[in-house]
C-alpha positions in Angstrom: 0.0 0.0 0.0 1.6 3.3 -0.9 2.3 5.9 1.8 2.0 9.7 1.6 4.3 11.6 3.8 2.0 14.5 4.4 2.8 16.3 7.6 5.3 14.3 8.5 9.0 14.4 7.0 10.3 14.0 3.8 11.6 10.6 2.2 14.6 11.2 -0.5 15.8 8.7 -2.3 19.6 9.7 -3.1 21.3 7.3 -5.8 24.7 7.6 -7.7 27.3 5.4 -9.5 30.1 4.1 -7.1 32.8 7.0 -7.7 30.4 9.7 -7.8 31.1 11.3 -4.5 27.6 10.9 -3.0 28.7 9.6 0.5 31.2 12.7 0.7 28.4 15.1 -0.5 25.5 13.7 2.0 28.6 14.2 4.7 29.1 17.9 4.3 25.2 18.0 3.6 23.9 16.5 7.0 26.9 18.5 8.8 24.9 21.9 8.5 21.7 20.5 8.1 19.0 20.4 10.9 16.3 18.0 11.0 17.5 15.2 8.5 19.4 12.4 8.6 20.5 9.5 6.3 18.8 5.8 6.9 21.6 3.2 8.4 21.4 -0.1 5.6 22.3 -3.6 6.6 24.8 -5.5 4.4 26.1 -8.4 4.3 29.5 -6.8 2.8 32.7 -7.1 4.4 33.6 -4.2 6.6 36.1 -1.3 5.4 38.6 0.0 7.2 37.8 3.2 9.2 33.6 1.8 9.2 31.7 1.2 12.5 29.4 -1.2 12.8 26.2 0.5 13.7 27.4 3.8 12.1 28.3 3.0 8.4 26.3 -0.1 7.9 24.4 -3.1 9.8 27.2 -5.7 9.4 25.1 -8.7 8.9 25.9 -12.8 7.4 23.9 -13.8 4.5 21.6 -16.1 6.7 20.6 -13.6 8.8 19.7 -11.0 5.8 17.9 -13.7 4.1 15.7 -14.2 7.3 14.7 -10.4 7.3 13.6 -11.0 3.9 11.2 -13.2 5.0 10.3 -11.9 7.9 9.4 -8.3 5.3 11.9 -6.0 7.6 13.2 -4.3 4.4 11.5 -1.3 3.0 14.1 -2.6 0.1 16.5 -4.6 -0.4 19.0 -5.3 -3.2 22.2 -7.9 -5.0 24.8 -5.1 -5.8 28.7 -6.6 -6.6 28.1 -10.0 -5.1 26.2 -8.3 -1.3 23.1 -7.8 -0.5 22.4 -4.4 0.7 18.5 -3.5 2.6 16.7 -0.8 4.5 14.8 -1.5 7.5 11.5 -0.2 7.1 10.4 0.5 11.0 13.5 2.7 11.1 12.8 4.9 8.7 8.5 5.4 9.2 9.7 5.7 13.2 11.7 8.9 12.0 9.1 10.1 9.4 6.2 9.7 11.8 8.9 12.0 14.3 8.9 14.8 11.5 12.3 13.4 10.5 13.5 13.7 7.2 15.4 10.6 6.3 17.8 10.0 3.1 18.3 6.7 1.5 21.5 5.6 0.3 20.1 3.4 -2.7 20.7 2.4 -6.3 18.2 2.1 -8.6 16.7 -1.0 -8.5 16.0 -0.1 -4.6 14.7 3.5 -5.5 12.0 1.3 -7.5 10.9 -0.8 -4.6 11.0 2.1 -2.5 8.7 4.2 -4.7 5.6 1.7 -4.7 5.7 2.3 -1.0 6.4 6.0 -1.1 5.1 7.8 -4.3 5.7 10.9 -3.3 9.4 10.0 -2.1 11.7 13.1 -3.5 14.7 10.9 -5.8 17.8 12.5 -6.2 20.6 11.1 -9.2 24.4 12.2 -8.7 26.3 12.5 -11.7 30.2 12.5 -12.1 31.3 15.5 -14.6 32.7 12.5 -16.9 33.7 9.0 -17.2 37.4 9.5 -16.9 36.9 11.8 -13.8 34.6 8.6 -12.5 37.9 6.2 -13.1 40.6 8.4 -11.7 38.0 8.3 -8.9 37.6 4.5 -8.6 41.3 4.3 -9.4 42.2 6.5 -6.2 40.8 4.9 -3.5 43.7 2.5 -4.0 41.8 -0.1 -3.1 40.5 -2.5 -6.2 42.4 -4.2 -9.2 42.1 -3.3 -12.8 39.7 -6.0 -13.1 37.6 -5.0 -10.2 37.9 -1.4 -11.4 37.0 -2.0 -14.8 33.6 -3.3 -13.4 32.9 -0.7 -11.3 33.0 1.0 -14.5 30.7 -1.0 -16.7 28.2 -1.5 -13.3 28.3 2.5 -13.1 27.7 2.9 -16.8 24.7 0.5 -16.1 23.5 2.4 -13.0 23.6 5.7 -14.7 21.4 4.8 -17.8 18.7 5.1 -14.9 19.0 8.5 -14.3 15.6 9.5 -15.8 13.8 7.8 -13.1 14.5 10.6 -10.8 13.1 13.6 -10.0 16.4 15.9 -9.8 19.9 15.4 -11.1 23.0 16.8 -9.8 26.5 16.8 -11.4 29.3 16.5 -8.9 31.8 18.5 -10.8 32.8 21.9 -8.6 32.0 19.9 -4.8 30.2 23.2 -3.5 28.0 23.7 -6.1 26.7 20.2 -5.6 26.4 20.2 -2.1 24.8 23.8 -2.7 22.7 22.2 -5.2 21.3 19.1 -2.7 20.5 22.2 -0.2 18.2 23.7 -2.5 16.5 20.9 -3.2 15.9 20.3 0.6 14.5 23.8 1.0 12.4 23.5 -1.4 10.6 21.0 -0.4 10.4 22.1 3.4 8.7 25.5 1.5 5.8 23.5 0.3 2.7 23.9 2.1 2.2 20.9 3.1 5.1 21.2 5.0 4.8 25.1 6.1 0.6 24.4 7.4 2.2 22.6 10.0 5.7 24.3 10.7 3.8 27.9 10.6 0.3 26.9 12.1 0.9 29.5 14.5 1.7 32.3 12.6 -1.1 31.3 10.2 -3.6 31.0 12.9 -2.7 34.9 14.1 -2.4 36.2 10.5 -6.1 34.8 9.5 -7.8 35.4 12.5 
């Protein structure tokens, strides 16, 4: 059954290719924003140096990610390089039903699943300026093979042939004009009256009395 957000807060949907810079955006993003914060996935990826169990990512086995499929815990869920990757869906209508806006960190195929639930869930596509910007990208963390990289590659190729879906796109070329760009996007929907009946009901009460 689909949900409508209404008074409550706002559901974005955030999605990008691996390289694009949308972890580093959403950090400076949520650093001077009040209000919002990003949904904590479970995974049943390895975990990366410097990532906190809890903080990053649920660190969970296969089994156990399997059994919250079946049990419906995931608002989504989704096979991406080999791990599974889901969203707990009490989490995130706890913090809407707070007022909470909540981001998703989600490809494509979850942004799907997660709009038959939410329709009026705001989706958000993260470009990177080019494809050779995308590799030197990939190629800097330092971290993967040329075969691993030149997957990335052709998955993120894949991934961004879905950018249409989405209701905004945003090209992180210059850093600050993208993270200046995802704060516009934020105002602007906490400017919508559905949002400002409730945020302003008492200035509205004293101005139409």
């Amino acid at each position: 059954m689909t949900q409508q957000q209404g008074a409550g807060g706002t559901l974005y949907i955030v999605s990008a290719p691996s390289g694009a810079g949308k972890t580093s955006l959403l950090k400076v993003l949520l650093e001077d924003a009040d209000g919002i914060g990003v949904s904590v996935s479970h995974t049943t990826r390895a975990m990366r140096p410097g990532e906190r169990n809890g903080v990053h990512y649920h660190f969970v086995d296969e089994s156990t990610f399997k059994k919250m499929i079946a049990q419906g815990d995931f608002l989504e869920y989704a096979q991406v390089f080999d791990h599974y990757y889901g969203t707990s869906q009490a989490a995130v209508m706890a913090q809407l039903a707070l007022g909470q806006d909540v981001i998703l960190e989600i490809d494509w195929q979850g942004a799907r699943q997660v709009r038959e639930c939410f329709a009026d869930a705001v989706d958000i596509f993260i470009l990177p300026p080019s494809k050779v910007a995308l590799r030197e990208r990939l190629t800097g963390r330092g971290q993967d093979d040329d075969a691993i990289i030149a997957r990335r590659m052709q998955d993120a190729e894949a991934e961004m042939s879905h950018y249409d879906e989405f209701d905004y796109v945003v090209v992180n070329d210059d850093f600050d004009t993208a993270v200046a760009d995802l704060q516009a996007v934020i105002s602007s929907q906490r400017l919508r009256v559905e949002r400002q009946r409730v945020s302003l009901q008492s200035l509205l009460a004293d101005l139409l009395a």
